[in-house]
N, C-alpha and C positions, 0 to 999 in steps of 0.2 A: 102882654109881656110874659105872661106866665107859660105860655104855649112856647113863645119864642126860649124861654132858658130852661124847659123841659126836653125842649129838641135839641139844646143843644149838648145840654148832661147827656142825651142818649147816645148822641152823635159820636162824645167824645168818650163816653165810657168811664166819666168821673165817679158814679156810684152809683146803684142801687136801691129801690126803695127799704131792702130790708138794713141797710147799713145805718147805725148809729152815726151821727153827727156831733158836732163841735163847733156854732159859725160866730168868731170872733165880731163883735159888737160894736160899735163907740158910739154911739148916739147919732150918727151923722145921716145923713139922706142915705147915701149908699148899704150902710148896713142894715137900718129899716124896711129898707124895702127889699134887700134880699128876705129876710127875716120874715114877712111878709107874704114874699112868693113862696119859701119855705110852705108859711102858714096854707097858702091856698093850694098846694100844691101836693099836702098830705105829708112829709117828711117829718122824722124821729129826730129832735136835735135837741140839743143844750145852748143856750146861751154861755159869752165871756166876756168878759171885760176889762181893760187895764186903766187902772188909774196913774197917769207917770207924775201925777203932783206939778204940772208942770205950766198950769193957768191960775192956779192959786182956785178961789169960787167955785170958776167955770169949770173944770175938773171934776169939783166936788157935783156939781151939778148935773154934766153927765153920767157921773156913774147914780146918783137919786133917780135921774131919767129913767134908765134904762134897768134896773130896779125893779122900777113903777107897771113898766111895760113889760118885763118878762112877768110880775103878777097880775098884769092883766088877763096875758096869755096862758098863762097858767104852766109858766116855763120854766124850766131849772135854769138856774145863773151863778156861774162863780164870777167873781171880784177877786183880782190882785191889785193892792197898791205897791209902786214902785219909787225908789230915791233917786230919779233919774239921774239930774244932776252931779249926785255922790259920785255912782257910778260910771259916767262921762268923763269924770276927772280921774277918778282911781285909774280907766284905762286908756284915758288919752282920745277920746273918741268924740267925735259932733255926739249934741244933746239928739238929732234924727238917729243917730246910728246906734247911739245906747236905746233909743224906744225901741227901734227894732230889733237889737238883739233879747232884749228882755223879754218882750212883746212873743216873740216867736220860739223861747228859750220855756219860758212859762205855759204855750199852749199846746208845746208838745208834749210836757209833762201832765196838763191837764186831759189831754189825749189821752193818753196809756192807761192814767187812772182811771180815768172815767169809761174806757173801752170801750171808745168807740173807733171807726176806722180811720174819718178822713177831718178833717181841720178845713171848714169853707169858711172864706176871705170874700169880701166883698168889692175885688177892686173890677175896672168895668173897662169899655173900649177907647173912652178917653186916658186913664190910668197908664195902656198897654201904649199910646202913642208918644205920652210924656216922658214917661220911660226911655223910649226908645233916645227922645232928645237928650235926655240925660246922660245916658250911656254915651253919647255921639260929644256930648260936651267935654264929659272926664275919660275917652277913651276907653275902649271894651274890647277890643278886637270884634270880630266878627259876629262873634255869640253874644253881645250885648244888643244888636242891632235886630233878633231875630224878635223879641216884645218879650210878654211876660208870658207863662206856662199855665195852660189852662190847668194840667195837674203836674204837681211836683212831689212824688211822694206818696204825702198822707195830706199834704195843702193841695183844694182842689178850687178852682174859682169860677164859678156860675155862671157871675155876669158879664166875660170878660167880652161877650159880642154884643153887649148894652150899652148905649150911648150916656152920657150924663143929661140931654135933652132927655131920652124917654125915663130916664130914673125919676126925673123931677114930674113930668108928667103924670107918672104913675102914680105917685106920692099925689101929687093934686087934685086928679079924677078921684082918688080915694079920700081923702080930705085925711091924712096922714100927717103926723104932724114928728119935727126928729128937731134934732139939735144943730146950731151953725156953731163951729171951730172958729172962733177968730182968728187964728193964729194963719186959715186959711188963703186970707188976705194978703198977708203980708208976704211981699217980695223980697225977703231977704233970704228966705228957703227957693233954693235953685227950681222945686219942681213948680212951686207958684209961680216963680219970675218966667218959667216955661209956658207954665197955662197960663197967665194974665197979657204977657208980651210978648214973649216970641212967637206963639202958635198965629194970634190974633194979626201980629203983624205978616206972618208966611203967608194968611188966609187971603190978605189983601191981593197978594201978587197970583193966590191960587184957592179961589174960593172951595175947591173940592180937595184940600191939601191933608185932611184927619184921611180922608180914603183912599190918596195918594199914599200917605203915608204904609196904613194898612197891604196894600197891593204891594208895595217895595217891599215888605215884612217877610209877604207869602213867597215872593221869587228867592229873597235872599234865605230864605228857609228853606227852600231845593237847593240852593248854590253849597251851602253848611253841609248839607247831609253829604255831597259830592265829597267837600273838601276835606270834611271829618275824615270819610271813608280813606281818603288819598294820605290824610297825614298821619292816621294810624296804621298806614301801610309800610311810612318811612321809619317808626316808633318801631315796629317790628324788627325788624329790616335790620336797623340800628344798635338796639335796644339791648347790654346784656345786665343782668345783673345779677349779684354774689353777694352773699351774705348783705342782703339789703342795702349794700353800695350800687350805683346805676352808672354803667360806662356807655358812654358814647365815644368811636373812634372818631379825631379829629379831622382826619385829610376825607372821609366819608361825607361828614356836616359841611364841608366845605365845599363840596362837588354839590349840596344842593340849591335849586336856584326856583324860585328867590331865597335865598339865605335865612334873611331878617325873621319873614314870616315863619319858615320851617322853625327857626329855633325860638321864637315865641309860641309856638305852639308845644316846642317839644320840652319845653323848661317852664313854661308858666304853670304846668300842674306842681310843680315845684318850688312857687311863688316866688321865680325869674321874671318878670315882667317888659324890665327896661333891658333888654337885650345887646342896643348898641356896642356897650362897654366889652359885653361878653364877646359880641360877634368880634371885634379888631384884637381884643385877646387870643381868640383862636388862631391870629394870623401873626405870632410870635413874641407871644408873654408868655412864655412857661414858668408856672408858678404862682400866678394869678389867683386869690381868691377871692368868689361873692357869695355873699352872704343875703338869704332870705330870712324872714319871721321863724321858720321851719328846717330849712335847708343849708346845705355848705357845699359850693361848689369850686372845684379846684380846677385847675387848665396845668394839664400834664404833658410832658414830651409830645407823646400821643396821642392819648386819650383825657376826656374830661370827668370827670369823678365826682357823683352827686351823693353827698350822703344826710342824715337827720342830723340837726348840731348836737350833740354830744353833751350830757350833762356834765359840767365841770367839775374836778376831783370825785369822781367815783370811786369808790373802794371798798371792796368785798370782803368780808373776812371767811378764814377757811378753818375750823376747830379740826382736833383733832378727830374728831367723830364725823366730819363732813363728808360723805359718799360721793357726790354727785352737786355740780348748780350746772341750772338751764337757764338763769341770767344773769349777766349779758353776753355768758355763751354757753354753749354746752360741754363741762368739761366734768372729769369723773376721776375719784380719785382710790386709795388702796393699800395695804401696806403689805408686801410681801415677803420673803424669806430670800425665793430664789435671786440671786443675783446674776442668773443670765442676760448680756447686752443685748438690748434692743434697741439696733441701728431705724430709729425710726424720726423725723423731728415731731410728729405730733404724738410723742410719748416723752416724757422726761424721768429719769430714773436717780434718785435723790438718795441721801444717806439719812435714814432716819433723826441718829443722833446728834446731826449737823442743824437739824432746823428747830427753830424757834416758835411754837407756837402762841396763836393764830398767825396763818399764814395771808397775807394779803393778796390778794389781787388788785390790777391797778392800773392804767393808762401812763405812757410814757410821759416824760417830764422832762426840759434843757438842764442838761447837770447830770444826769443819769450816767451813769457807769457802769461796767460789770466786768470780771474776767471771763471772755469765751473760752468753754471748752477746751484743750490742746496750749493755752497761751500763759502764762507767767506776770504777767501784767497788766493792770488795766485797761481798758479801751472804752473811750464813749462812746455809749449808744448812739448816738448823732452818727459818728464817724463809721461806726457798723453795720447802719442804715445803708450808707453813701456805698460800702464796699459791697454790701449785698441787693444793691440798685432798686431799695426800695422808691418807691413814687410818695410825694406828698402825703395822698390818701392811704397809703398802705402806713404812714408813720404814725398819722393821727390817729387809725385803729389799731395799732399796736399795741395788745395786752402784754403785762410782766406778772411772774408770778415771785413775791419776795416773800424771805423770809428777815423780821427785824427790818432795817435800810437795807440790808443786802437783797440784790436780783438774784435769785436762783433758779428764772428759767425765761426767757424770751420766748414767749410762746411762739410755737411751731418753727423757732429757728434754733437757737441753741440754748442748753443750760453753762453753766457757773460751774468752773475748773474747782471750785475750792471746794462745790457739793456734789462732788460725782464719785462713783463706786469705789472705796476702795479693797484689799485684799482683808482690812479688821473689819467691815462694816458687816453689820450683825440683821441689819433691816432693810430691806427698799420700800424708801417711799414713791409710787408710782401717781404720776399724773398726765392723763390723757384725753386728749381732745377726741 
């Protein structure tokens, strides 16, 4: 065994013998005998461990185990205990997904402290095929089907070409003795209901069906690289983006075919997923918005407009001593004497003794109002949008600069009749983007 996952750390350029290690622990067959071949194999590592609290005893008992065994070995070992549960609930997530985020959240920070390079995981070639069903069960697109990643990073995994037959083996030739999960039994966890029945029963119709598997992995991990290559050609192609908004032209994304796929790929870095809705919007809902965990995507005349959602009520304040802010944008400010006009809109030119300090900055709002420049009377924002053919997304990132409730400057469109230069004004307040 030990030959076989030394050939294949070389093969694959997972690490070094001079690299510091980190190989995440639980007591189980699997990590023992990585652990193990570590040992016979001469490598520099630390033990880790999580306790998720989440067997009650048996819990407590893995982490004594492995304890036991890092002092036998004369190994360094951290312990984290975790509230899994608490935690599940706080964010709404399966009790699996909270160990995993914790589990993975914790040893990257045990990583950095401890300096060393890579984070080695214990999962093996049965892992990498369950996996694969898994993904095939909840939907992955393409990149779920390719298995797990011998290195990801700084997580690097060994034995991802070791069977769960030769792991057990190994452990038994050696008279090794690890820990059983109960929890591993039970089918109520999709990846056991995977390894208990589904594999066992595919095996029946195709007894070679784990290396089946494998062989379909390697093709469709040439087909990826192709399609990668092809759909960041379209991303390109496609792709502009300003001031961190991301445009795609719509009658463009249309002419591609197949469709579906193109715009799952070119929106799910944008945590779009279910596409459908978006793809028959594109074909005449102007005005359309969806919404990801991250993103906000609009469907415009034209074009589609992705941007980060937007903290609600933001608001800047501007002293009279403020120079310059560079978030959440870059604008600069001055107060000057001369009162020559500058016809410019990403300058505004204020009357000192008109404004109210601190001055706010601030995201438009329904109800907004302002007098534009040249006019006598009110006009709603809403309405001065429409005449100046702003798009959805150009409204939603619409900063105002006020002074008090009053707008005194629509950034880079117009300021406010009632604060603009007059023949007594003694000051310019100058703001410029």
């Amino acid at each position: 065994m030990k030959n076989k996952v030394q050939q294949f750390i070389t093969e694959k350029s997972l690490f070094v013998r001079e690299d510091k290690l980190i190989l995440g622990i639980s007591g189980g067959a699997d990590s023992v005998c990585l652990m193990h071949v570590f040992l016979e194999l001469g490598y520099s590592f630390e033990l880790a461990h999580c306790n998720f609290n989440l067997r009650g005893e048996e819990s407590d008992a893995d982490e004594y185990f492995v304890k036991d065994l890092a002092k036998e070995h004369q190994l360094k070992i951290h312990v984290k205990q975790f509230d899994t549960l608490v935690y599940a609930a706080e964010n709404k997530i399966s009790t699996q997904m909270a160990a995993r985020d914790l589990r993975y959240a914790w040893f990257e920070k045990l990583r950095i402290k401890s300096n060393a390079k890579y984070l080695a995981i214990a999962h093996h070639a049965n892992d990498d095929i369950e996996t694969f069903f898994i993904n095939l069960v909840r939907g992955s697109g393409l990149k779920g089907f390719l298995g797990i990643k011998e290195k990801n990073n700084a997580i690097v995994r060994p034995l991802l070409l070791v069977s769960r037959l030769e792991i057990e083996q190994y452990l038994k030739d050696r008279g090794l003795v690890f820990r059983e999960d109960s929890s591993n039994a039970s089918v109520k966890y999709l990846r056991n209901k995977i390894r208990h029945e589904l594999i066992p029963l595919l095996a029946q119709m195709n007894p070679s069906i784990q290396q089946t598997v494998k062989d379909e992995m390697r093709i469709l991990e040439g087909v990826a690289q192709i399609y990668a290559s092809k759909v960041e050609e379209v991303r390109k192609d496609l792709t502009q983006e300003k001031n961190g908004i991301v445009q795609l032209e719509i009658s463009a994304l249309l002419a591609l075919n197949p469709l579906h796929s193109y715009l799952y790929e070119l929106l799910s870095a944008y945590g779009f997923y279910a596409v459908e809705a978006i793809s028959k919007a594109l074909q005449g809902q102007s005005g359309k918005q969806f919404f990801s965990s991250t993103h906000q995507l609009v469907v415009d005349r034209e074009n589609i407009f992705i941007s980060l959602l937007n903290k609600e009520n933001e608001v800047f304040e501007i002293t009279e001593k403020t120079i310059s802010l560079v978030y959440p944008l870059e604008i600069n400010f001055k107060v000057m004497a001369d009162k020559t006009i500058i016809y410019d809109n990403n300058i505004a030119q204020l009357d000192v003794e008109k404004l109210k300090f601190p001055l706010t900055l601030r995201k438009w709002k329904e109800g907004d109002k302002f007098m534009p420049l040249g006019m006598k009377k009110f006009k709603k924002l809403s309405d001065f949008f429409i005449d100046s053919k702003f798009s959805i997304i150009d409204k939603q990132e619409q900063w105002l600069l006020c002074s008090g409730v009053d707008i005194v400057w629509v950034l880079g469109c117009r300021i406010d009749e009632r604060y603009k230069l007059e023949s007594n004004t003694k000051k310019v307040y100058i703001a410029q983007l």
